[in-house]
C-alpha positions as CSV (number, residue, x, y, z in Angstrom):
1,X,-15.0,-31.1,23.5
2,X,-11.9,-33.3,24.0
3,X,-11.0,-34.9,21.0
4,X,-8.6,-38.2,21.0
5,X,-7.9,-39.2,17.3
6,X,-6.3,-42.7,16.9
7,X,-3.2,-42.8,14.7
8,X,-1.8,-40.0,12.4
9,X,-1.9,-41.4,9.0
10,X,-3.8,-40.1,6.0
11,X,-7.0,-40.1,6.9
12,X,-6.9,-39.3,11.2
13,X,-3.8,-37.0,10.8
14,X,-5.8,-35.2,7.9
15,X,-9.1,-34.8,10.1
16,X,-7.4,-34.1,13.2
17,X,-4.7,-31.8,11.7
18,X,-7.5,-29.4,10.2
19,X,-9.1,-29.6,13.4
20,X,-6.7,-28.9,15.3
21,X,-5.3,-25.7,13.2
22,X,-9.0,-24.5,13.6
23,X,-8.3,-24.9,17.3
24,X,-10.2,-27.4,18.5
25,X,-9.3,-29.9,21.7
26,X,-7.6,-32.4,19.5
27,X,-4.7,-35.1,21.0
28,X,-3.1,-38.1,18.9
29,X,-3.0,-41.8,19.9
30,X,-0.1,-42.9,18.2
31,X,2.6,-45.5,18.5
32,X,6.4,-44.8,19.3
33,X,7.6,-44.6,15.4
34,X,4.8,-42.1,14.4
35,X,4.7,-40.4,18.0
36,X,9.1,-39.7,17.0
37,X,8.6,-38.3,13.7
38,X,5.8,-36.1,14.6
39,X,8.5,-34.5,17.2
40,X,10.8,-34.4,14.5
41,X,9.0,-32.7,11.6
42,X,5.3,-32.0,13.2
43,X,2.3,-33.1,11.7
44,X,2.7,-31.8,7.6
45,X,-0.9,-31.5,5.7
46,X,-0.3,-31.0,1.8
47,X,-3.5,-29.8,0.0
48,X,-3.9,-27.5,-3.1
49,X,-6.9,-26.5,-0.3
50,X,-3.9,-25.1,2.0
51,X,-0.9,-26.7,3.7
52,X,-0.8,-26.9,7.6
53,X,2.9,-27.4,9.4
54,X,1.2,-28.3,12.9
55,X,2.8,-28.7,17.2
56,X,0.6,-32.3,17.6
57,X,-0.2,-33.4,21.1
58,X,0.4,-37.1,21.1
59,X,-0.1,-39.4,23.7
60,X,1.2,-43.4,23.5
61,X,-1.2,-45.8,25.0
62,X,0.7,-46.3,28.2
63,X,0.1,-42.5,28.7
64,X,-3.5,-42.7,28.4
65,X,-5.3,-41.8,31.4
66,X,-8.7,-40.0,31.2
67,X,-11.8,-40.2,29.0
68,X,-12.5,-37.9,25.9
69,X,-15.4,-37.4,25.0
70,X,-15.1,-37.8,20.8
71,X,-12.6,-40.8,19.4
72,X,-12.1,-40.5,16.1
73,X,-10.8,-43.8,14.5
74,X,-9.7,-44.0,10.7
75,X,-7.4,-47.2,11.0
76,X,-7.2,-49.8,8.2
77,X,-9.9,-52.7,9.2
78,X,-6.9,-54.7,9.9
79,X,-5.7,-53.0,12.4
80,X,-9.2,-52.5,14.5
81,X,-8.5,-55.3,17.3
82,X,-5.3,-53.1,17.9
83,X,-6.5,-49.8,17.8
84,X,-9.5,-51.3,20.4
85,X,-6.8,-52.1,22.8
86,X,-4.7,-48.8,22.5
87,X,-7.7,-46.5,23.1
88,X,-10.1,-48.5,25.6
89,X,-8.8,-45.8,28.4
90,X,-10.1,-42.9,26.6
91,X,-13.9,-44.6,26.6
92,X,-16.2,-43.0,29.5
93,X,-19.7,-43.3,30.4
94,X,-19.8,-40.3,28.0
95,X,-17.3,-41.3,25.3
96,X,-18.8,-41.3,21.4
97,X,-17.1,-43.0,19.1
98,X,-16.8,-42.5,15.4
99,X,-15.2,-44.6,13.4
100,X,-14.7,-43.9,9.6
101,X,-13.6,-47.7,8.3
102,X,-15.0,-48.6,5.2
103,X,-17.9,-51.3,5.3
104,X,-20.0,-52.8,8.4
105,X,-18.1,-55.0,10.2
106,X,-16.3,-52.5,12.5
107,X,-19.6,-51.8,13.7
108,X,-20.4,-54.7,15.4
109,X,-16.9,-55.4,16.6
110,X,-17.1,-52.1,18.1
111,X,-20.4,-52.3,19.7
112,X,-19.7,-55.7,21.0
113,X,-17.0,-54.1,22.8
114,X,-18.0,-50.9,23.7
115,X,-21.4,-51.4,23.8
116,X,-24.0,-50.4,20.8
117,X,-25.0,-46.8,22.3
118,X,-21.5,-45.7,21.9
119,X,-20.7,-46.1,18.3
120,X,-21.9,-43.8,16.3
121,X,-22.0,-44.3,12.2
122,X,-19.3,-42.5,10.0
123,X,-17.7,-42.2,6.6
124,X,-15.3,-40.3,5.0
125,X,-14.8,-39.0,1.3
126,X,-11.4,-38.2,0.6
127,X,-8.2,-39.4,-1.6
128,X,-4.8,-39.2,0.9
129,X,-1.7,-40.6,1.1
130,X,1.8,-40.7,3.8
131,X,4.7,-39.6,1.4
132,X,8.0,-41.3,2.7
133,X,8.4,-38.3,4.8
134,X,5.8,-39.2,6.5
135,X,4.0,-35.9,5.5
136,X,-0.3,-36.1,4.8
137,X,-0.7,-35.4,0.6
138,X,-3.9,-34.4,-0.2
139,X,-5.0,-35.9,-3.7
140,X,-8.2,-34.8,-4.4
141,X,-10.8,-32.3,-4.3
142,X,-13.1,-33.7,-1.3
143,X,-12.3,-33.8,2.2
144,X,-16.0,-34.5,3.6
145,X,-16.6,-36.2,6.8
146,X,-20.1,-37.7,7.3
147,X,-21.5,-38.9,11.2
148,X,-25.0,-39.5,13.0
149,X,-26.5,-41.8,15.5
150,X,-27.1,-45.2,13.6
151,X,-30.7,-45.0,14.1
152,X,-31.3,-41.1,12.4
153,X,-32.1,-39.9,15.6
154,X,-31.4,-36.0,16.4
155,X,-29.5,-36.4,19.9
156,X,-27.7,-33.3,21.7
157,X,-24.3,-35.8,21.5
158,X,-25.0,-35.3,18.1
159,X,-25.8,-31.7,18.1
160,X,-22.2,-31.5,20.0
161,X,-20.7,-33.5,17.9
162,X,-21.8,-31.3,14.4
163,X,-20.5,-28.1,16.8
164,X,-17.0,-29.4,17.2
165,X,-16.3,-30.9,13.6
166,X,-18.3,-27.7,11.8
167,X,-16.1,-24.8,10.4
168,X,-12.5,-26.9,10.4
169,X,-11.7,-26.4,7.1
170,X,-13.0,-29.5,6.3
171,X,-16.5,-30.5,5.1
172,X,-18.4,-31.8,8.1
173,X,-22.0,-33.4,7.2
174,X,-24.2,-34.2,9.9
175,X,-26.8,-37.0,8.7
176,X,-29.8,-38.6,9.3
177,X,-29.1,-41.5,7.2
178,X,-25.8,-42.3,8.0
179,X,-26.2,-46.5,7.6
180,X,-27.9,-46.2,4.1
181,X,-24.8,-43.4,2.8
182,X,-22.2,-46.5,4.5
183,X,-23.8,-48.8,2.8
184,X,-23.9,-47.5,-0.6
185,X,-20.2,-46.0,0.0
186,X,-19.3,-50.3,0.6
187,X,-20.8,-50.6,-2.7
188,X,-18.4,-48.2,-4.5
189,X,-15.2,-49.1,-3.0
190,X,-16.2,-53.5,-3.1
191,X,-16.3,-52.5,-6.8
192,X,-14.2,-49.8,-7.0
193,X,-11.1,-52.0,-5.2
194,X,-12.3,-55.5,-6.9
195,X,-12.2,-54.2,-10.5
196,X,-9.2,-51.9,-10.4
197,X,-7.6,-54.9,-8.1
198,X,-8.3,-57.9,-10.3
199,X,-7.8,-55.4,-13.7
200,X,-4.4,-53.7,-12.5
201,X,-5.3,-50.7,-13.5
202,X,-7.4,-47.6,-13.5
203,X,-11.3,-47.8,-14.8
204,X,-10.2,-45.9,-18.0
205,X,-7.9,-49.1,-18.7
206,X,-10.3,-51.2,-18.0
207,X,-12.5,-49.6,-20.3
208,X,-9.7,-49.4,-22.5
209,X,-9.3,-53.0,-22.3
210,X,-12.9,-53.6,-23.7
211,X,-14.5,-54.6,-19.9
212,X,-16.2,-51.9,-19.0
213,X,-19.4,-54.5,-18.3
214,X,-17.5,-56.1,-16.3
215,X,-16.8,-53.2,-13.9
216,X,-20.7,-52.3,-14.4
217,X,-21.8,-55.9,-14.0
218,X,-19.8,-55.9,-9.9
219,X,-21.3,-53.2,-9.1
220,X,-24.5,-54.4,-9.9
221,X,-23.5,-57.5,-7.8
222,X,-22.8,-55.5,-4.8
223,X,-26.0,-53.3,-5.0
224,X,-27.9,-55.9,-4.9
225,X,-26.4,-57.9,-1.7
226,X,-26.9,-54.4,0.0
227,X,-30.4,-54.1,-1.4
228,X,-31.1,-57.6,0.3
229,X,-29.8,-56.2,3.8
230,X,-32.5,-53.6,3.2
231,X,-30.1,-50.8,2.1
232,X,-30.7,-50.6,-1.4
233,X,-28.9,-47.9,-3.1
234,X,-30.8,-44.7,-3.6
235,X,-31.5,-44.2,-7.6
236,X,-29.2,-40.9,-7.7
237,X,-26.4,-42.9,-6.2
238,X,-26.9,-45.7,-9.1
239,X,-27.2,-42.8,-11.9
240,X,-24.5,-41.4,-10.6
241,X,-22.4,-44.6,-10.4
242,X,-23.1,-47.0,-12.7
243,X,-21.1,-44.8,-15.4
244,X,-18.5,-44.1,-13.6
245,X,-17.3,-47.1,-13.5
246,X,-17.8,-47.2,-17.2
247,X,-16.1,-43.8,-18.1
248,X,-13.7,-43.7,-21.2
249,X,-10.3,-41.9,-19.5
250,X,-11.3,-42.2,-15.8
251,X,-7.8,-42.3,-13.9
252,X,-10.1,-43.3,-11.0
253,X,-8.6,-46.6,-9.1
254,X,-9.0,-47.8,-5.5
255,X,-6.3,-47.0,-2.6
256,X,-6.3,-51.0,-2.4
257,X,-4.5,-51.2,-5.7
258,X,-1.8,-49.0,-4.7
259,X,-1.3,-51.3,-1.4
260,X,-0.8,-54.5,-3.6
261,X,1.3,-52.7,-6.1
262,X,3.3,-51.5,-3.0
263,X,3.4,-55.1,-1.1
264,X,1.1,-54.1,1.7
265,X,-1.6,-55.5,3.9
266,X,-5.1,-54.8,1.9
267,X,-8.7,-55.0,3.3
268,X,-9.6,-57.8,1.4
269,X,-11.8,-59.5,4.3
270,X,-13.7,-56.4,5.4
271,X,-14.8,-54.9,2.4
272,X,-14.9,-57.8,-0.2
273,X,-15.2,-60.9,2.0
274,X,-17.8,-59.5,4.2
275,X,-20.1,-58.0,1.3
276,X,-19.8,-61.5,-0.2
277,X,-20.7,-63.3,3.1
278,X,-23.8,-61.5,3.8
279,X,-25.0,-62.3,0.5
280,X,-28.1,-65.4,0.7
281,X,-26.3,-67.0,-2.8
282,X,-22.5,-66.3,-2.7
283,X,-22.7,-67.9,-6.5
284,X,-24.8,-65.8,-7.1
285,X,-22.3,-62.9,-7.3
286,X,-19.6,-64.8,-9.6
287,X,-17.5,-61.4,-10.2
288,X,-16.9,-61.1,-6.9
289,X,-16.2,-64.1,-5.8
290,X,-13.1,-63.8,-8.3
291,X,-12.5,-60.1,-7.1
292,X,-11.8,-61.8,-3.5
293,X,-9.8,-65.1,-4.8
294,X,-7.3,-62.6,-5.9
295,X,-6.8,-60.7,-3.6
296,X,-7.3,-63.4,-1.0
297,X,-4.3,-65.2,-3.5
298,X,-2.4,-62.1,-3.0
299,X,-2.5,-62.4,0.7
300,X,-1.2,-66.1,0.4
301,X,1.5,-65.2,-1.8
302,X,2.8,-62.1,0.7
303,X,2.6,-64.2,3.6
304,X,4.5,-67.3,2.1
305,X,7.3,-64.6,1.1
306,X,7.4,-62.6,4.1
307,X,8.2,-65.7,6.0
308,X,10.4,-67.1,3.6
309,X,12.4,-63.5,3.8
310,X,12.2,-63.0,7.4
């Protein structure tokens, strides 16, 4: 199976370096900066599970010629009209897609322009990070990737699919419910990203700080605009959850956090925004409603400075 992964960040180059030191087909889409320093220094993977110093194919858009028959997309939701563009080449009559953006949204973008039997569900479950170097840094102990057709069913693309991924050195999880486990993932990180976001600071502050209820009270929010779309989240999930997000201690905080404390672009729309949208009573969900102000205020005060700088 040819394997085209778009972009060589934290989460693609992580995925497609472990696949490609367990040999598979794998080639990188990436733009001219990233496409140099991989020449320069190779694709770096650093994980208390094993470091990797990896030769990456890479291809730049202009380069791309053929159809694969896997793309594997893990770009920031900002980024997706982009990342479209750059890899509509490699999409055949035979092409699978599997995108790992947190949230829903993608999916219909992508659909719309690839068309719906092409897109498959996906998630991801891991902590990473580019160091300055440009090297992947593994932060935590998971490294799971989930897929399967949208609708549950058992198809031999899928069957393919599990054969190529399987026995990478990463976790590869084949399921049959992929929408209900993207679903309740949107809940986490909307209230994982809107608490540590609007709290500055990890949920053991904010428990520190005396809110834990509010952290509980989001997530409750956010369940229940999924459980409206008819994805209610499964009781284990909620057992599992709901203290977590009220954990004395927890250094647990949300990748968005660490983009505003950096000055970067955040997901704002497509994780908060749209969760809030698809609720039937947006006042109904008052925490995050203020989750999103802020970071939507955020976004207003780094565009007014990047234009006033640049």
């Amino acid at each position: 199976m040819r394997i085209l992964v778009v972009g060589a960040g934290a989460i693609g180059g992580y995925f497609g370096g472990r696949l490609l030191q367990a040999g598979r087909d794998v080639t990188f889409l990436v733009r001219a900066r990233r496409a140099t320093e991989l020449a320069r220094t190779g694709l770096a993977i650093r994980s208390h599970l094993g470091d990797a110093d990896l030769r990456a194919p890479v291809l730049s858009e202009e380069a791309l010629a053929e159809p694969f028959d896997l793309v594997l997309l893990g770009c920031k939701a900002y980024d997706l009209d982009a990342a479209m563009i750059s890899f509509a080449r490699a999409v055949g009559p035979g092409t699978a897609i599997l995108p790992v953006l947190n949230g829903m949204r993608h999916m219909d973008v992508l659909a719309e322009r690839f068309g719906d039997g092409r897109v498959l569900g996906g998630q991801c479950v891991i902590s990473a990070a580019l160091d300055p170097e440009g090297r992947i840094l593994h932060l935590n102990e998971a490294h799971t990737l989930t897929f399967g057709e949208p609708d549950g069913a058992q198809t031999p693309r899928i069957a393919a699919i599990t054969a190529a991924l399987s026995g990478a050195g990463f976790d590869a999880e084949r399921s049959e419910t992929i929408l209900q486990a993207m679903w309740e993932k949107w809940v986490f990180i909307a209230t994982l990203a809107g608490v540590t976001c609007l709290m500055r600071g990890a949920i053991g502050d904010v428990v520190a700080a005396g809110a834990g209820d509010l952290a509980t009270a989001l997530f409750d929010e956010c369940a229940a605009i999924a459980a409206a779309q008819g994805f209610a989240p499964r009781p284990a999930f909620r057992k599992r959850m709901r203290p977590a997000f009220a954990a004395p201690g927890s250094p647990m905080t949300a990748s968005m956090l660490r983009d505003v404390e950096r000055g970067a672009p955040v997901e704002a729309d497509h994780i908060l925004g749209d969760l809030l949208g698809r609720a039937a009573s947006p006042e109904d969900q008052p925490l995050l409603r203020i989750a999103l102000a802020h970071l939507k205020s955020y976004e207003a005060r780094r565009t007014r400075e990047n234009a006033a700088g640049g």
